[in-house]
BADO-549765 format. One record per atom (N, C-alpha, C): residue in three letters; x negated, y negated, z. Coordinates in steps of 0.05 Angstrom, whole numbers, padded with zeros to 5 digits, always signed. Each point is the difference from the previous one (the first is absolute). Example, Ala and Ser with C-alpha at 12.3 -4.5 7.8 and 13.67 -1.06 7.14 Angstrom:
2
ALA-00264+00114+00156/ALA+00018-00024+00000/ALA-00018-00024+00000/SER+00007-00021-00014/SER-00016-00024+00001/SER+00015-00022+00014/
END
This chain:
101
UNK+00145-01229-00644/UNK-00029+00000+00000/UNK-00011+00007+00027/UNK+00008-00002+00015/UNK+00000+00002+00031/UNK+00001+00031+00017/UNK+00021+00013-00024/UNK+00000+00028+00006/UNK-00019+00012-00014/UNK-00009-00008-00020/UNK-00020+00016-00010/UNK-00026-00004+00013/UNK-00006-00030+00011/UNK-00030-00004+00017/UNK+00008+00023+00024/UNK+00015-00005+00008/UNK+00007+00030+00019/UNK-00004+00017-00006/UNK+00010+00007-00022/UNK-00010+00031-00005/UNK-00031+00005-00003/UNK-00007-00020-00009/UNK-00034+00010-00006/UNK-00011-00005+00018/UNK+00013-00008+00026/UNK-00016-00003+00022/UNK-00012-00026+00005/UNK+00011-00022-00016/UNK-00010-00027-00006/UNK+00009-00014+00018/UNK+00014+00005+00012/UNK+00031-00025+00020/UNK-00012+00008+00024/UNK+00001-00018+00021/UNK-00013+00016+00024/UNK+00023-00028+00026/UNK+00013+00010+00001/UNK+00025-00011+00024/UNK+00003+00002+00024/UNK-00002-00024+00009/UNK+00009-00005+00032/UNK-00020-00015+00012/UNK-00001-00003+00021/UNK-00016-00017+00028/UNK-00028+00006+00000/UNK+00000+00013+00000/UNK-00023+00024+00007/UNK-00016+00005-00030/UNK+00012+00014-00007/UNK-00012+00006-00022/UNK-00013-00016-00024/UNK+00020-00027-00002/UNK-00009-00015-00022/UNK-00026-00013+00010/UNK-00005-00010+00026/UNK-00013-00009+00027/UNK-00030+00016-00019/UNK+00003+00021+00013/UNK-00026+00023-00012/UNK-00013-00006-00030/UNK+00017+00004-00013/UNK+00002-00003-00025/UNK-00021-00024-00008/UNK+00017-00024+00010/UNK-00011-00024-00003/UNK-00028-00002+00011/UNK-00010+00013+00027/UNK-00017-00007+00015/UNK-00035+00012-00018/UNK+00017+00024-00008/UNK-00022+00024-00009/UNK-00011-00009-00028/UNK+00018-00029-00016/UNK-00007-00005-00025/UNK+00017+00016-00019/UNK+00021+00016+00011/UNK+00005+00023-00024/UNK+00026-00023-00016/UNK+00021-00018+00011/UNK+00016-00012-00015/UNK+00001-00017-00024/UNK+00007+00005-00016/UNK-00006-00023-00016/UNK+00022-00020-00006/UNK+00022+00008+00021/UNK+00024-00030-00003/UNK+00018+00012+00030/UNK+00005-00018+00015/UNK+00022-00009+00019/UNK+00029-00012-00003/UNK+00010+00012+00010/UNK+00033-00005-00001/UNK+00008-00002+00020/UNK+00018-00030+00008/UNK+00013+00006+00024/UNK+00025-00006-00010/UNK+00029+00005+00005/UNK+00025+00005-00001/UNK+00011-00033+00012/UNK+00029-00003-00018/UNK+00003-00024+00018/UNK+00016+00007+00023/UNK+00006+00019+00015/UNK+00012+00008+00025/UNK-00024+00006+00018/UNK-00014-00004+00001/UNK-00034+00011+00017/UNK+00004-00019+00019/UNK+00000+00002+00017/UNK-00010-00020+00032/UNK-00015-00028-00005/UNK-00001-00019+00011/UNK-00021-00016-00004/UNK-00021+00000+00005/UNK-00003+00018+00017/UNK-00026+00013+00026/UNK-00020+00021-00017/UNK+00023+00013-00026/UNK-00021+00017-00019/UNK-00008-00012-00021/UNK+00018-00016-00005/UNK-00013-00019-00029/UNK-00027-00023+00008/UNK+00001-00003+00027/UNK-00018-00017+00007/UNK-00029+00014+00006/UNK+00003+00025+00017/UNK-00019+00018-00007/UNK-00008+00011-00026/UNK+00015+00007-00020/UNK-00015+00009-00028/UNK+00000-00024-00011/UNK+00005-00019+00009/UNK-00016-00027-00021/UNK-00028-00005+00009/UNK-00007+00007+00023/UNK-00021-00005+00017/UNK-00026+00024-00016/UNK+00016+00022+00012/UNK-00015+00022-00011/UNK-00018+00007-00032/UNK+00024-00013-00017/UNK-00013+00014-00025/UNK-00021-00026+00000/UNK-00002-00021+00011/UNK-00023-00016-00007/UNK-00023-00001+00022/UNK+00001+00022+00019/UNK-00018-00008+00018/UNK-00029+00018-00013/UNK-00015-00022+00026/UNK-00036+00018-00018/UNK+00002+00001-00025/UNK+00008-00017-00019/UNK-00010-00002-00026/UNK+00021+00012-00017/UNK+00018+00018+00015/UNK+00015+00025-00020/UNK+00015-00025-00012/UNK+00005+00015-00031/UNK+00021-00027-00012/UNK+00022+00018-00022/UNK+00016+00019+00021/UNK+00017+00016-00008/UNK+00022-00019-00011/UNK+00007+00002-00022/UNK+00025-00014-00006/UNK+00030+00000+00011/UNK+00014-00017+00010/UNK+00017+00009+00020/UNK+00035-00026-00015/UNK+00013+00022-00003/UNK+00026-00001-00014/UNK+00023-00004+00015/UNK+00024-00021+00003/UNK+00020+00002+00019/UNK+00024+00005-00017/UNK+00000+00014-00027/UNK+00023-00006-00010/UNK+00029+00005+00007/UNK+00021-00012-00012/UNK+00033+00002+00015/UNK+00002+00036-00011/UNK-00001+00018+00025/UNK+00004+00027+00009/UNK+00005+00000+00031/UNK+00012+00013+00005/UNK+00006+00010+00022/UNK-00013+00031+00012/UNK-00005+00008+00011/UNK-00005+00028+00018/UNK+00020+00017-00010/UNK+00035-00001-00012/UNK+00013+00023-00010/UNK-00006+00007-00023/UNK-00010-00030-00020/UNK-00011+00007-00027/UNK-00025+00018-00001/UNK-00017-00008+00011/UNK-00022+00020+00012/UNK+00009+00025+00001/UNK+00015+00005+00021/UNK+00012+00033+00009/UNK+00011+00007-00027/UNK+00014-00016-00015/UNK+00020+00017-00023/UNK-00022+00007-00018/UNK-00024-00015-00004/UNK-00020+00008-00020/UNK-00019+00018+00003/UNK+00001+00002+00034/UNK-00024+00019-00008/UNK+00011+00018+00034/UNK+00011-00003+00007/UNK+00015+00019+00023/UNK-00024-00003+00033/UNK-00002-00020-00012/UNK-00012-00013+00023/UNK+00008-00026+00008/UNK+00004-00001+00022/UNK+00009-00038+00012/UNK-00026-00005+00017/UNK-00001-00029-00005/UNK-00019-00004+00005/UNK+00000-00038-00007/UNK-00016-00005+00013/UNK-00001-00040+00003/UNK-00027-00011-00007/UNK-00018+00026-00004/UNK-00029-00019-00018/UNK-00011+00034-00007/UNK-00006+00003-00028/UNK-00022+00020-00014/UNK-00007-00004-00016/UNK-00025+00006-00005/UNK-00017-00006-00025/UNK+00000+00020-00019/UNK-00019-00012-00014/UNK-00004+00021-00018/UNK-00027+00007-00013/UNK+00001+00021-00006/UNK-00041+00000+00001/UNK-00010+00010-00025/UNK+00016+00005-00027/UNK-00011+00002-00029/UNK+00000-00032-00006/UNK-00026-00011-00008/UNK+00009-00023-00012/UNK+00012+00002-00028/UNK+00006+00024-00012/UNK+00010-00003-00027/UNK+00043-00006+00009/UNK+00001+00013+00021/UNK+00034-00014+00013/UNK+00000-00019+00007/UNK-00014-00018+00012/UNK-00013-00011+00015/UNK+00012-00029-00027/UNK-00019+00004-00010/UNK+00004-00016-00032/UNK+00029+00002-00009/UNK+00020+00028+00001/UNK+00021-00013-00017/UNK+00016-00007+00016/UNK+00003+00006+00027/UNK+00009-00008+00015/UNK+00008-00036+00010/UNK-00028-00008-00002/UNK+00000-00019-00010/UNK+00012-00021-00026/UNK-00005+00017-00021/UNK+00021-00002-00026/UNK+00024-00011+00009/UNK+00008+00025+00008/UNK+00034+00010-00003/UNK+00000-00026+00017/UNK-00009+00003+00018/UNK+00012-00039+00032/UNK+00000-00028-00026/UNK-00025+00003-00019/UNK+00004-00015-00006/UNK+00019-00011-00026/UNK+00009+00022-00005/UNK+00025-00006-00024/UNK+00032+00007+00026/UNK-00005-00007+00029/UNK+00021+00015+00017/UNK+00021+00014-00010/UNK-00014+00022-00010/UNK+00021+00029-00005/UNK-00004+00021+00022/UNK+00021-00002+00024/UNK-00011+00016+00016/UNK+00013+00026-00004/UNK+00021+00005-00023/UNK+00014+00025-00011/UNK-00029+00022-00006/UNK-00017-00013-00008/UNK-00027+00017-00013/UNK-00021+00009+00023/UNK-00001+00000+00021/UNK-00002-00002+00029/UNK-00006+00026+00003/
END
């Protein structure tokens, strides 16, 4: 599921970028990885709720290589900005099938 928000340009990965993403209103869900720093998970926990934003923000058991294998990007927090992925994404965490990913 992950490579395909990629492909449509939905997945938006890394430091920087998810940062933007989030700031500009365009995300509609946050992911941080459980290998991410403590220093970044404490910043995007901060972030998606500051000034009112109330970006939904996800820590599920992934790593940064699962990331890379799905969508050829590594990376320790990206969002995602269709809320229609956004939604099954959500799904899929919540029946934890991360094969469908």
């Amino acid at each position: 599921m992950l490579g395909l928000a990629r492909r449509a340009g939905s997945f938006v990965g890394g430091h920087d970028a998810a940062f933007e993403s989030i700031a500009k209103g365009k995300a509609a869900l946050c992911f941080l990885t459980t290998d991410a720093s403590e220093r970044l998970k404490k910043e995007f926990r901060e972030t998606v709720q500051y000034e009112g934003r109330a970006v939904p923000l996800l820590e599920p058991d992934i790593t940064m290589r699962e990331i890379e294998r799905a969508t050829g990007q590594r990376c320790a927090v990206f969002t995602v900005t269709d809320a229609g992925f956004a939604s099954k994404l959500t799904e899929l965490l919540s029946k934890e099938d991360k094969e469908e990913w």
